[in-house]
N, C-alpha and C positions, 0 to 999 in steps of 0.2 A: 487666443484661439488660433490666429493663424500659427505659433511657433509651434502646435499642437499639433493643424491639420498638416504640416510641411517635415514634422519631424519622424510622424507615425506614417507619412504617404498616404494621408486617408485618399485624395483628391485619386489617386492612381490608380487604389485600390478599391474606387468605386464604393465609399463608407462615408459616415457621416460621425461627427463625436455621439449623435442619440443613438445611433446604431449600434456603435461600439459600446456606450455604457448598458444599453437592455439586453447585451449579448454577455456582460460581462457580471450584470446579474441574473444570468440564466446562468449562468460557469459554478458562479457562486455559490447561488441554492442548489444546485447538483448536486456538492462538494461540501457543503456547509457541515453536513452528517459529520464531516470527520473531526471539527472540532470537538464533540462530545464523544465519539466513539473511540477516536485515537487515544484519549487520556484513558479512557478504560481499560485499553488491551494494556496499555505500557506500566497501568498502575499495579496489575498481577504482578509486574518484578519487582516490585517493592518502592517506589515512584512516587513522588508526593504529586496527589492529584492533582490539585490547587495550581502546585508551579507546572505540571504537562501541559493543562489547558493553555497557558503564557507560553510553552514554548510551539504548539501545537501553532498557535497561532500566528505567533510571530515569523517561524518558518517561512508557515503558508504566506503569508503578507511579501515577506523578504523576497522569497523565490519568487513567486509568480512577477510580482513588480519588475524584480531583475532579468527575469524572461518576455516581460513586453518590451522594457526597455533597451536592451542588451542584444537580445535576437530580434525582436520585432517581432513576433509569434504570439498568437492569441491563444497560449496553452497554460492552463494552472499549473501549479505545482504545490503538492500538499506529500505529507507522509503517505508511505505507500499500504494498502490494504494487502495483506498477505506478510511482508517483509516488520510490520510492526507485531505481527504475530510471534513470529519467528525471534525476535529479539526478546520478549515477554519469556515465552513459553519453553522456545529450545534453548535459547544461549543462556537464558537466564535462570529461566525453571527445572529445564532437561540438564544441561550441564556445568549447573552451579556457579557460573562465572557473575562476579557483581554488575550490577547495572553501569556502575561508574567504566568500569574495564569494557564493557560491551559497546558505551559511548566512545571511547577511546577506538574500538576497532572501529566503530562509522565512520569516524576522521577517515582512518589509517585509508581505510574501501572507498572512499570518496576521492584520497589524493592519486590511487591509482587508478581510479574513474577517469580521475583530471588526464595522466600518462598517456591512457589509450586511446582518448579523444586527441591528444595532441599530435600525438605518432599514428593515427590515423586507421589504427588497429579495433577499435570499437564496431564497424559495422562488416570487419572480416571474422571477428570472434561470434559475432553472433549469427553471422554463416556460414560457419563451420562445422556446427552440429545439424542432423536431420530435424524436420520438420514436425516429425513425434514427439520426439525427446521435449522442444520448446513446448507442444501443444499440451503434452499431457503435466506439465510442469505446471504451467495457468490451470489446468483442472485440479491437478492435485492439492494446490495450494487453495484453492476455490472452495474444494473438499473439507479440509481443513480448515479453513476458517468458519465453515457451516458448522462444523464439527466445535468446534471452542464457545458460537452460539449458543448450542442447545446444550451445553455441559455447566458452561456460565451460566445459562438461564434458570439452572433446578431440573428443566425438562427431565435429563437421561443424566443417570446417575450409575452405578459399578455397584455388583455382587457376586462375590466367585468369581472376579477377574473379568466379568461380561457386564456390558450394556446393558441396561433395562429404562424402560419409561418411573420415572419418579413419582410418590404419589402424590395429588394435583393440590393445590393450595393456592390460595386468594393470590399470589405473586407469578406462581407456573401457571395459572389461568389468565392472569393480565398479559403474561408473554405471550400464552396462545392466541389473546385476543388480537393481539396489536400486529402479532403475524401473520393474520389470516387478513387482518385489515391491510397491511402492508404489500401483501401479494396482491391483494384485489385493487389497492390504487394504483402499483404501480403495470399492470396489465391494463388500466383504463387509461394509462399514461398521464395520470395527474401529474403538476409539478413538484419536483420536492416533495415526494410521498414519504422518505425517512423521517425529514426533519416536520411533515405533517405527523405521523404516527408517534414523534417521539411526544410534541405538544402534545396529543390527546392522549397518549398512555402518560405520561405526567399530571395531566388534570386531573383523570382520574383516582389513579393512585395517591394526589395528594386529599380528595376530598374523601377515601375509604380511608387514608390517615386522619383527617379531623374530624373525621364522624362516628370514627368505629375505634375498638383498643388495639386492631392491627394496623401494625407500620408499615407500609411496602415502602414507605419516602422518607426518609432522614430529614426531615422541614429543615433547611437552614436558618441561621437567626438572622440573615442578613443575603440580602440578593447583588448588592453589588460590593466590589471590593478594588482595593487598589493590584495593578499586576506583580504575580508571585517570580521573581527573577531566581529562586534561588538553585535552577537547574544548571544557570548559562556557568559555564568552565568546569562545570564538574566532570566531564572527563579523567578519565585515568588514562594519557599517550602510552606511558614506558610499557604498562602492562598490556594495554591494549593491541602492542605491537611481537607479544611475546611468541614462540613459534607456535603454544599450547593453543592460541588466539586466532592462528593462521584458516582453520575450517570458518570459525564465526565469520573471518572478514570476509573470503571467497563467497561465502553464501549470500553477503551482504551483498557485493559484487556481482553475481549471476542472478542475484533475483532484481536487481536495480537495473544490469543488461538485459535481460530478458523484458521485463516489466515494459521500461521505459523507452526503451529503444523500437519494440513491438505495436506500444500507446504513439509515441510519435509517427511511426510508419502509416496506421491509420488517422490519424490522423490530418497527414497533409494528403492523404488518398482522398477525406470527406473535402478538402477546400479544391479537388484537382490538380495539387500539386506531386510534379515527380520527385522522387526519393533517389537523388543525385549526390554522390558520396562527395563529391568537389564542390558542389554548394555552400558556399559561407556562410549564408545563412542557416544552413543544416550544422552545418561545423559549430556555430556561437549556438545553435541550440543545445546541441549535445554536451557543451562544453559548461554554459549555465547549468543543467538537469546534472552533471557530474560533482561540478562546484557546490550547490547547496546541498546535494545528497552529504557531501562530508560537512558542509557549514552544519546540518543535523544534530552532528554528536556534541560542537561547541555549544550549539544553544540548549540543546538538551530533550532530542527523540530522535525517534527512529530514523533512519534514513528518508527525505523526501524523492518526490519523484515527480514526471510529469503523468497529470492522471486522465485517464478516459471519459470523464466529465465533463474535459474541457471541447469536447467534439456539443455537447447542447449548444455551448455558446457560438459557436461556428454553427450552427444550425439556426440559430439564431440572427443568423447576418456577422457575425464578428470574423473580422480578417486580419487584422494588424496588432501591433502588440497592446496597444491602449484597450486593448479587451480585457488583457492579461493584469494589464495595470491598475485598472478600473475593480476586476475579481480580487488580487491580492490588498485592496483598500479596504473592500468590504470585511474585513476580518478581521481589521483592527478593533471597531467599536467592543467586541463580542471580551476583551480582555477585561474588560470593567465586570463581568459576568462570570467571573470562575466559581465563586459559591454556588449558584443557582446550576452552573453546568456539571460542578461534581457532585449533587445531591439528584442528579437522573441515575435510577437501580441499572443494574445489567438486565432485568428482564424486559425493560423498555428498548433499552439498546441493542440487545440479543437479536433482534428480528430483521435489525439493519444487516448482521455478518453472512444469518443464513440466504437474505436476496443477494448479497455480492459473492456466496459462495456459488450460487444457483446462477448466474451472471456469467463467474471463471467459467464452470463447467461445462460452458457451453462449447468451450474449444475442443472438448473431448472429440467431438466431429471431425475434427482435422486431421484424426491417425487416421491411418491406412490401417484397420484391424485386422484386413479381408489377406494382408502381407503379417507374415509372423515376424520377420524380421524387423517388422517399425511395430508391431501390437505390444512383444516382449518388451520391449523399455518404456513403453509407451504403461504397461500397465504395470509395471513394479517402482517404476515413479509415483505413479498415484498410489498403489496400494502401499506401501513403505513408511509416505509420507504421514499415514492414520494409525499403521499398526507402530510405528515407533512414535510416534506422535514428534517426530521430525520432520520439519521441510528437507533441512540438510542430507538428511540419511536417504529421503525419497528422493531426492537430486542426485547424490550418490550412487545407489544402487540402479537407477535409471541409465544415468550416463554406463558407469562399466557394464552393465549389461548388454547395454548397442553396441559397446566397444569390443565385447569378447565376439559377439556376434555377426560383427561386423568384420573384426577378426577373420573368421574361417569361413564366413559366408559371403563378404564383399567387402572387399579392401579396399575398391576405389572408394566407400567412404571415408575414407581415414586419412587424416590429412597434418599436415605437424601443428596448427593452431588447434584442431581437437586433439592432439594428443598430449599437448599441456596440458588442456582440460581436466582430460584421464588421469594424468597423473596427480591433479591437485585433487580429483573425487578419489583417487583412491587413498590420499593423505589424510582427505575429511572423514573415509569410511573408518578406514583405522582406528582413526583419534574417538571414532565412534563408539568402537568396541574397544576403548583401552588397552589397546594393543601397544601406543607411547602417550 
């Protein structure tokens, strides 16, 4: 105990080990959602359930553990919501690239994560674009992932090229239940309202499967299992690193800087800590949140990240990294559990995307709309991101839009780290429209 309280500084930091572990199971069940929901989104690209859940978890465990110990920081770190969209649906869906090749670019966006963290470039890149651009990026991706909800769930379905509400059925009724239940707990701020609503639209659904001839549950034959490894190296590097590959990685890269760099910022705001670029312990933070994001594509998902859930636990009383440590523990038992967690439907899960899209959204506040010169990129980011059903493309056409406009209307915006930027969105635009 003592190499414990001497090595995390609890004694300094005014913490106790019970503080830090009930801090560290609030982090946890915040966060917990995403072991069932990330296997979901990653298994649209064609992803064996079974092994997502083993690497979902393992991730999560690895990071977070490596970020209390490493940093000292009582920050989780799990796959990122938004950014596991994006690998599913645009790299893999939109632009046909295999999963294996997609894990291969997470590496590749991870070791340049590592570069800019080292060369001290990470928190000048992410002030060098305006404060729309970042804002409407969290909303549009917010957006979107409400959007993959209610498409995943049966809800809204396509006729003539439009949206329509679908017609309602014992499974688009359990979603509407559980999301009308899901909004109303987490407004009364119950704990763990996701992974509450998943249990009860689970129960459910499994007794209208053994009672009725409708299935909304695939029963499994068996609830525990040994863990499915057979994600870890399946990366594809050579291909991964191809020039064809170069939009997938940058998006992996700006939505990991943005995400996570933004999550940290508030972060050490909620415990009163200053956001001091010479800080070392800002530096090993940065520097773990970089390193696992590519550790991601070896064990096999999405890029991780440090996630916004870990501010409960720091609400909580958690200061020091045995917070982080104590959260990424918890997530080991749940590997023995991948049958049970891959037989939850999308319409139980579906109602978690739309509260976290409803969640981003909120940043949408932060453009200046009343300025057209921050509204214009501020809203072709968002709107981009739905009508092409790319993040990429809405990132894209967001950034060159500030850029032309910024162009002939203020130049003092424009600065040579954004106009790398510029020129790597107008690479991904390109490559958008098969133009190479």
């Amino acid at each position: 105990m003592d190499f414990i309280t001497n090595f995390f500084d609890l004694t300094k930091n005014k913490t106790t080990i019970k503080k830090e572990f009930l801090a560290g199971l609030a982090s946890f069940l915040a966060i917990s959602y995403i072991i069932i929901v990330n296997p979901k989104i990653l298994a649209a690209a064609g992803m064996p359930l079974n092994a997502l859940v083993t690497s979902t978890i393992i991730i999560a465990a690895i990071a977070s553990i490596s970020m209390g110990v490493f940093a000292k920081n009582p920050f989780v770190i799990a796959p990122g919501m938004g950014i596991n969209v994006f690998f599913s649906y645009t790299a893999v869906g939109m632009y046909g690239i295999p999963w294996q090749t997609v894990l291969g670019a997470t590496l590749w966006s991870g070791i340049i994560f590592i570069l800019l963290v080292a060369f001290n470039v990470r928190a000048k890149l992410m002030l060098s674009l305006p404060n729309s651009v970042k804002s409407a990026l969290g909303a549009g991706v917010g957006l979107f992932i409400a959007y993959i909800g209610f498409v995943d769930s049966g809800f809204i379905t396509t006729t003539n090229n439009l949206f329509i509400i679908a017609p309602i059925t014992l499974k688009t009724a359990l979603f509407l239940f559980c999301l009308i239940l899901l909004l109303i707990l987490f407004i009364k701020k119950a704990p763990a309202p996701i992974l509450i609503v998943i249990i009860i639209g689970y129960a459910i659904g499994y007794l209208v499967t053994s009672f009725s001839s409708n299935e909304i549950i695939h029963i499994p034959s068996k609830i525990f299992d040994t863990p499915d490894f057979s994600l870890f190296m399946q990366l594809d590097m050579i291909n991964g690193a191809k020039f064809a590959i170069i939009p997938t990685i940058f998006t992996f890269m700006f939505l990991c800087l943005f995400d996570s760099t933004g999550t940290i910022a508030g972060l050490y705001g909620s415990m009163n800590k200053k956001l001091d670029q010479n800080d070392k312990q800002l530096k090993k933070t940065f520097l773990v949140d970089a390193t696992n994001a590519g550790l991601s594509g070896i064990i096999g998902t999405s890029p991780a990240t440090v996630v916004i859930e870990s501010g409960v636990g720091i609400a909580q009383g958690g200061r020091t990294g045995l917070t982080a440590v104590f959260a990424g523990m918890m997530f080991l038992p749940f590997l023995f559990l991948a049958p049970l967690i891959s037989s939850i439907p999308m319409e139980i899960v579906a109602p978690s995307l739309i509260l976290i899209g409803i969640m981003m959204m909120q940043q949408v506040t932060k453009v200046q709309w009343e300025d057209l010169t921050h509204a214009i990129p501020a809203f072709f980011t968002i709107l981009m991101m739905i009508m092409s059903s790319s993040i990429s493309t809405g990132i894209a056409c967001g950034i060159l839009s500030w850029f032309f406009i910024a162009l002939f209307c203020n130049r003092k915006e424009i600065n040579p780290m954004a106009s790398i930027i510029v020129i790597l969105c107008a690479i991904m635009f390109l490559h958008t429209i098969n133009v190479f």
